[in-house]
N, C-alpha and C positions, 0 to 999 in steps of 0.2 A: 569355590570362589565364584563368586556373583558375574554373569556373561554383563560388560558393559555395551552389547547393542542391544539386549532383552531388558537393562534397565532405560536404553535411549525410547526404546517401543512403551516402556508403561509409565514413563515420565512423558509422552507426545501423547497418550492414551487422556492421561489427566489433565494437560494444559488442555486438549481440543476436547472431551467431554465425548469421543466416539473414538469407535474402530478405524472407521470408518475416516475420521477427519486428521487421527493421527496418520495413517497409510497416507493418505492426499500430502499431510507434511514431510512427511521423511520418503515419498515418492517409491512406496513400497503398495503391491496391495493390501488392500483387508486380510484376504486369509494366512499372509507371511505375517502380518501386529500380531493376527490371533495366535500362530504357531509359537514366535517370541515369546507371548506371553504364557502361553498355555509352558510353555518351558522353564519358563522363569517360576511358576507355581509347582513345578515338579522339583527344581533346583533348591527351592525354600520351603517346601512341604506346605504353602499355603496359597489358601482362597483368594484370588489378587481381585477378579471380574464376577459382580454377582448380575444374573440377569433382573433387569428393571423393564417391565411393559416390550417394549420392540428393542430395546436397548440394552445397556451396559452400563454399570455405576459401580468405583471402584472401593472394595471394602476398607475398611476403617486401618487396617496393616499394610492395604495396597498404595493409601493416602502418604503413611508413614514412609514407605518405602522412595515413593516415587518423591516425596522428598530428601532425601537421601540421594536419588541418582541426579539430584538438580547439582547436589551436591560436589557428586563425583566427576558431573559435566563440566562444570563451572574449573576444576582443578587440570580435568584433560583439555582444555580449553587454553588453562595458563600457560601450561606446557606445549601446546600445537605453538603456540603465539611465540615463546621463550625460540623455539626452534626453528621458526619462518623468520623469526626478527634476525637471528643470528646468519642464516644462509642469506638474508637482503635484499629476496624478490619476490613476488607473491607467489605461491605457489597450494596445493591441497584444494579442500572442498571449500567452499563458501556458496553458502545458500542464503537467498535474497529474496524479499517480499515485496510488494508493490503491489499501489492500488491498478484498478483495470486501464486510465488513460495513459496512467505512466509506463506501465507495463505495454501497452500499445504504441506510443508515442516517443517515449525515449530510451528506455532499455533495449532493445532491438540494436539498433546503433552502437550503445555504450556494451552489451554483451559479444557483438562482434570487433569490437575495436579490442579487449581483453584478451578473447581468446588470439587473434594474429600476435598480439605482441606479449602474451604470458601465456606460455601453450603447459605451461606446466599447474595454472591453475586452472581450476572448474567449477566453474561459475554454474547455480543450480539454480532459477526463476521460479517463483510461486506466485500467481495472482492471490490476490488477498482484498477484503473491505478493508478500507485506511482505518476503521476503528479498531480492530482488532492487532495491526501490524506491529503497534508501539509495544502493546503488552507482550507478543510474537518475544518481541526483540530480550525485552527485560526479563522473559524464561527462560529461557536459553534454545527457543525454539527452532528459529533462524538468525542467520547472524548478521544480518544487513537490512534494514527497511528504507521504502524510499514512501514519505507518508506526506500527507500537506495539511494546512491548517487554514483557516478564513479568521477574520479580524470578528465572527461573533464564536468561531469555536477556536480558542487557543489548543497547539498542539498539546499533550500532556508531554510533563518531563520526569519519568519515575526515576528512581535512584537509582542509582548504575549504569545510567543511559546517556549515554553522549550526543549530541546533533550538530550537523553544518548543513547549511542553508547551502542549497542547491541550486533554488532562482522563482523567481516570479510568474506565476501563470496567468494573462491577464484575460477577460471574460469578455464574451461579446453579447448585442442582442441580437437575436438572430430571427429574422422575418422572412416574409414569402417577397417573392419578387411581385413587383407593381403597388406592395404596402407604402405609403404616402410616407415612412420613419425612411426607404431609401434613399429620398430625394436629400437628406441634412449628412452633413458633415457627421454630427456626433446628434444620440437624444440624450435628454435629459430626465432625470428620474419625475423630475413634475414633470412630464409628458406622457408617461406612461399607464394613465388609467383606462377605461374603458374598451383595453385589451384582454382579448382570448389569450390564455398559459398553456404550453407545455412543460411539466418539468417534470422532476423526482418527486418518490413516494415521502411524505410526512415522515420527518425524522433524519432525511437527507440534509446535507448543510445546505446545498444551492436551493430545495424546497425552502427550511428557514429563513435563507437571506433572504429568498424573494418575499416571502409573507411578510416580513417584518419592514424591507425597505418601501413596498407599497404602501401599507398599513401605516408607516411613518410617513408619507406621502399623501395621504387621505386617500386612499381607494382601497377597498375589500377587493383582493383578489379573485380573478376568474378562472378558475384551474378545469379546464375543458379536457385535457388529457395529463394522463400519469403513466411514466417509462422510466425502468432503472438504467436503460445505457443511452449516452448521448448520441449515438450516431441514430438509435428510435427516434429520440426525439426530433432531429434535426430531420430526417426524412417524414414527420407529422407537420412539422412547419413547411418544408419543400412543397409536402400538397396541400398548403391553402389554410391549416386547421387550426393556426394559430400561435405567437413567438413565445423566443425561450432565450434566456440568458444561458449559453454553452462557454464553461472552460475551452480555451484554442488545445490548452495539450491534447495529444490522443484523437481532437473530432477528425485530423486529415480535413481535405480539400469538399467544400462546400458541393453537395448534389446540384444541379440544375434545378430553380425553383428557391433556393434561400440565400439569401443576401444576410451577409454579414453588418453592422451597425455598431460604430462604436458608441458607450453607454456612458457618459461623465454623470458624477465621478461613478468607475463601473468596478464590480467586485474582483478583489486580483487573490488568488489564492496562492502561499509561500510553498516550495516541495521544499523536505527536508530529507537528508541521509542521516542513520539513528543506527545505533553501534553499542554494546556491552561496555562499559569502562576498561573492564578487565581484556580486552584485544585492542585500545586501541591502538600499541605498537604494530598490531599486527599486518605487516608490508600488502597483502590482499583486499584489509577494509582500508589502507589509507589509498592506493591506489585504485578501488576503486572510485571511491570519492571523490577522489581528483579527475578520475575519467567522466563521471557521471556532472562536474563542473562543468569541463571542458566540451560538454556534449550540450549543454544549453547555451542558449537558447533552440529548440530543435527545428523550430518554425518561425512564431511570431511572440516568441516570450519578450518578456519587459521587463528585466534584469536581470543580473547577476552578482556572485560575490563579487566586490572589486577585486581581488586576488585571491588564488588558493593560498591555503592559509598550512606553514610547516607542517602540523598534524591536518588530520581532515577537520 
């Protein structure tokens, strides 16, 4: 009979494309995937991992297979749900992705509020890029995401994937002290040219939006510095080098040296919580949901659902 955590290791082997990146998801190391697996090829009499260059690429039976254990997940899955719904409180494992500001900014809170008041579930945190968390979700990789979307990049909504809006993040400009934009109320995007940028790498959404609201604004951007996390950034503006429209989730409290600026109209990015169809009775994703509502605004958001809604 087929071990179903040696099929959970080479179905995690095949959504993340390494040893390496499934161990980081199922919070195993590398050499326990490799052991899994290496068992699972003893248990089946076959070749599952063929070496590729520095890596690993799963053979053409091992593709087979680990379809099949999405399979088998998707079924223990109905049944974890069938058995929580019926006891009526959340309870078991639930593991949860998140990009890095939310995972910073709001989970912290809503993962301590869970554990005091459901001691019987365990709640497991993975930081994650928000491009990948959706798909996460729709494999059966992890079973909660908390992802966001901007009005030039709609979230995707793959089949089998449920979402509730979780709330509004709204954006700020964010300049050095003594910059002549602290003295106004609000700037305005005509106002904006012949500034030094800080932001994200090309292919980042806050990178696109800025290119494209400048550009639509008549000015070719000046990108003076590039940083994947906003508190870098926000510490490149502190010393003098130049603004940055910053998400408020996740940046915390402004260094000495950057003034915050509100931007009309300024980019407000949606968070959403994203769930498997097949759980959504499941008492642990709806209460989470509902806590992860209940937990925004965390600072200075700019809205909310107007009520939690019977399911999440």
């Amino acid at each position: 009979m087929l071990d179903l955590a040696r099929m959970r290791a080479l179905h995690a082997v095949s959504v993340h494309g390494s040893v390496a990146g499934a161990a980081a998801a199922l919070g195993y190391t590398p050499s326990a995937v490799s052991q899994q697996i290496a068992k699972l090829e003893r248990e089946t009499r076959t070749t599952l991992l063929e070496r590729r260059g520095r890596g690993v690429a799963l053979t053409e039976e091992a593709r087979h297979l680990a379809d099949t254990a999405q399979e088998l997940l998707a079924i223990v899955e109905r049944a974890e749900t069938a058995l929580e719904e019926r006891r009526g409180r959340p309870s078991g494992l639930l593991t949860v992705a998140a990009f890095a500001s939310a995972a910073r900014g709001l989970l912290p809170g809503v993962l301590a509020d869970l554990a005091g008041r459901h001691p019987a579930l365990d709640v497991r945190l993975t930081e994650v890029d928000p491009h990948l968390s959706v798909d996460l979700v729709a494999r059966g990789v992890t079973d909660l995401a908390v992802a966001h979307d901007w009005d030039i990049a709609p979230l995707p909504a793959p089949e089998g994937v449920e979402q509730a809006l979780v709330g509004d993040d709204l954006c700020d400009l964010v300049v050095p002290a003594g910059h002549p934009f602290t003295t106004r109320g609000a700037v305005r995007r005509s106002d904006l040219g012949g500034q030094r940028w800080v932001c994200q790498p090309p292919g980042r959404v806050c990178h696109d939006w800025l290119m494209r609201t400048l550009r639509t604004a008549g000015f070719e951007p000046d990108i003076a510095h590039v940083a994947e996390e906003n508190h870098t950034i926000v510490a490149l503006v502190a010393a003098g080098l130049g603004v940055a429209v910053v998400p408020r989730l996740g940046t915390g409290t402004l260094p000495p040296g950057a003034v915050a600026v509100p931007l009309q109209p300024g980019p407000v990015r949606r968070l959403y919580a994203l769930w498997r169809t097949g759980a959504a009775r499941r008492p642990a994703i709806t209460e989470t949901v509902r806590t992860l509502q209940a937990h925004w605004p965390p600072r200075h958001g700019v809205g909310r659902p107007a009520a939690p809604p019977g399911r999440p």
